[in-house]
N, C-alpha and C positions, 0 to 999 in steps of 0.2 A: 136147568140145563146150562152150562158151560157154554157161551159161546167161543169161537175163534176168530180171533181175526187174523190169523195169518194163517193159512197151511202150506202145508208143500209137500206134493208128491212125486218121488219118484227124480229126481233131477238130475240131468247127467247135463257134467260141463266140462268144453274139449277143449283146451288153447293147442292148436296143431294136433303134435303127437302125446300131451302129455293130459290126465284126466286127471279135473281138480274134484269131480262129485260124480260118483258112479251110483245114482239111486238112490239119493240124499231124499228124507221123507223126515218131517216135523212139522209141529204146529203150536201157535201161542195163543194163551188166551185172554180174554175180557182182561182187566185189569193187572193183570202181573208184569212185573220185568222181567224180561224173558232173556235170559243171556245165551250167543254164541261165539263159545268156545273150541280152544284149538293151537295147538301148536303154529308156527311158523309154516308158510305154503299150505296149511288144511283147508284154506278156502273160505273163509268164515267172513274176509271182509269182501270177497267174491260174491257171496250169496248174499248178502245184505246189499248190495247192489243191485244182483236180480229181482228182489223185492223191490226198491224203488225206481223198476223201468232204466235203470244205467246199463245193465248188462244184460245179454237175454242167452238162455241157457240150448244148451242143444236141443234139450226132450223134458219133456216132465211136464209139471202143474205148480201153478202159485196162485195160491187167492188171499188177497190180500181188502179187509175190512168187505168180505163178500163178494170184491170182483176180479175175472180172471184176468190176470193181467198180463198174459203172454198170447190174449184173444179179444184184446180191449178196441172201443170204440171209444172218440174223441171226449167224449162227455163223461163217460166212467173216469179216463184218465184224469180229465179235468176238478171229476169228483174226488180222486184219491189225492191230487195236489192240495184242494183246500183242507182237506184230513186230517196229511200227516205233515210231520215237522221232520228233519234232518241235523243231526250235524255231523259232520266229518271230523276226523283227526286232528286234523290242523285246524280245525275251526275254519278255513277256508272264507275269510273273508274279505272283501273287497281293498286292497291298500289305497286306492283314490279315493276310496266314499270316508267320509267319518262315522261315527258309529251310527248315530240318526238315521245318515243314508243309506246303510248297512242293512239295519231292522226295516226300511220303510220298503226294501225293495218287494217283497212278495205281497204287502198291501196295496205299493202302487199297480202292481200287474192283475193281480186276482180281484181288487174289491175296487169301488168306484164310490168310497169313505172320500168326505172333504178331509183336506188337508190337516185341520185342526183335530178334528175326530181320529185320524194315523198319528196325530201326533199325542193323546191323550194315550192311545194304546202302546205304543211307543214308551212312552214313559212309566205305564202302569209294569209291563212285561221289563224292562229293566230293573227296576226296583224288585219283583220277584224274584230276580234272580241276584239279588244279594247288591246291587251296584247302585251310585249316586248318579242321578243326573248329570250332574257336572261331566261323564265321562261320553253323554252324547257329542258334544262337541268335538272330543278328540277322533285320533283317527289310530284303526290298528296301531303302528307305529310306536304307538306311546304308552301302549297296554303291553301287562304282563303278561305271562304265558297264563294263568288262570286267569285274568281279568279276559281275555280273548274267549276260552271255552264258557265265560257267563253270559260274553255278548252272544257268542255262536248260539247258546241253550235259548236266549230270547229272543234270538231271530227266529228260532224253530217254534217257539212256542205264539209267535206274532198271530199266526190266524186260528189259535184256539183247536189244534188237532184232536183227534181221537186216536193217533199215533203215534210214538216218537221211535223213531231209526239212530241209533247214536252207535258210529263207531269208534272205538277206545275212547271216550270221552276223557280218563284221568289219565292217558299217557300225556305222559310227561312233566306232572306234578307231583310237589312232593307230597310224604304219605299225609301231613297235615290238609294240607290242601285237596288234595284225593278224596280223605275223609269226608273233609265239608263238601263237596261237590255230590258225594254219595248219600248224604244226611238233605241235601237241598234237593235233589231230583225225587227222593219218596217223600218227600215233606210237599214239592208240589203234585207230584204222581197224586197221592192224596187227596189233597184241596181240588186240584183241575179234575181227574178224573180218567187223566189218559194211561193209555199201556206203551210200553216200553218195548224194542227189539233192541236189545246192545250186543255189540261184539266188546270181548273185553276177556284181557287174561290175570288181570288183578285179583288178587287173591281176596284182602277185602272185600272188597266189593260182591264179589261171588259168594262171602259168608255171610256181607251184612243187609245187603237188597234185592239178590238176586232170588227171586220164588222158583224157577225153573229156568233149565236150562240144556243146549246140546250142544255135547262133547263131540267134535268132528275131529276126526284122525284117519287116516289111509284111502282116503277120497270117500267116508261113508259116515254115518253117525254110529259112535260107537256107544252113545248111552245118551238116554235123556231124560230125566225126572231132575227132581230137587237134589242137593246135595245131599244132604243124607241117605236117600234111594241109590244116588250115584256111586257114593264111598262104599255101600256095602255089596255090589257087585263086586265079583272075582274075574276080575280082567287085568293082564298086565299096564296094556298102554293106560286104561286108567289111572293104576298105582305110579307110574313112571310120568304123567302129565303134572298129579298131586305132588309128586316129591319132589321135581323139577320147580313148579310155582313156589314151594317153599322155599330150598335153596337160595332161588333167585331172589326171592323177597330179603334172604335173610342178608346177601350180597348187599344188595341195595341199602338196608340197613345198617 
């Protein structure tokens, strides 16, 4: 049997007068990366916030790794922190810490490891994710735009999650670099063992690790299976989301 660790039922989300999710219902499971999808305003990096306790939704259901989290007690939440991992867009990392103190921040708060033991961990989870030591020292600042999202990938990966939440992970790298970021996260997806929530509108990515996924459009899901399931649906916004990524891709290109 399939388990899930994320469902969602039913979600309605108000800002004022304007509905970003009228009934939004998906679910992802055991090991896969699970992508949401979505034009511009569909909500997508809305809802992946709901899931990690950032935003809370007007109505609905979220259970995430089995618990609900729009009905949580202090310990559940506690539990789903040491879980899952995060990274944001911008990699959102600290500009005063260096990278060291970057990674060490959710081991110093969660786990009561000697200093030395954070810092073995620290340096194994860097190297996982493609990078030299020598780049603990430095500080945001001096890292690239992909050198940023490898440190963001192993700060999230620091306490061993059974989760990862990644929004747009490869914006804003190029498609070389895109590539390898997509090639390192199932190569550890893999090894580690964890599943994957992405928001992401990359086309790659979508063909080349994405197992499933849900297409959000007009505040609702309008389709959700693997791509192939998805492409052979007859629906317009469908066809108009596909030829649109293309286009753009080929822009970029």
């Amino acid at each position: 049997m399939v388990k899930k660790i994320v469902e969602i039922k039913n979600i309605v989300t108000k800002f004022g007068d304007k509905i970003v999710h009228d009934g939004v219902s998906l679910s992802a499971n055991e090991g896969e990366i699970y992508g949401l999808l979505g034009g511009s305003g569909s909500g997508k990096s809305t809802l992946l916030n709901e899931m990690i306790m950032l935003l809370r939704p007007n109505s609905g259901e979220i259970r995430v790794l089995e618990k609900d989290i729009l009905n949580i007690n202090e310990k559940d939440a506690l539990y789903l922190k040491h879980n899952w991992g995060v990274l944001f867009q911008s990699g959102a990392l600290f500009s005063s810490l260096n990278i060291r103190e970057n990674i060490d921040l959710l081991l110093k708060e969660y786990t009561s490891l000697s200093k030395d033991i954070r810092d073995d961990i620290i340096n194994l989870k860097i190297e996982l994710v493609g990078l030299s030591l020598d780049v603990l020292d430095l500080f945001p600042s001096e890292l690239s735009g992909g050198m940023i999202k490898r440190v963001a990938l192993a700060r999230a990966l620091v306490m061993d999650p059974k989760i990862l939440f990644l929004d747009e992970p490869t914006s804003g790298l190029d498609p070389i670099g895109a590539r390898e970021f997509d090639e390192m996260l199932i190569n550890l997806r893999d090894m580690l063992g964890f599943s994957v929530v992405m928001v992401t509108h990359d086309l790659d990515t979508i063909r080349n690790i994405i197992d499933r996924f849900a297409l959000l459009g007009n505040s609702k899901v309008v389709a959700e299976g693997t791509l192939d399931e998805v492409l052979k649906m007859d629906n317009e916004y469908i066809k108009r989301f596909f030829r649109g990524s293309v286009e753009k891709r080929r822009r970029v290109v």
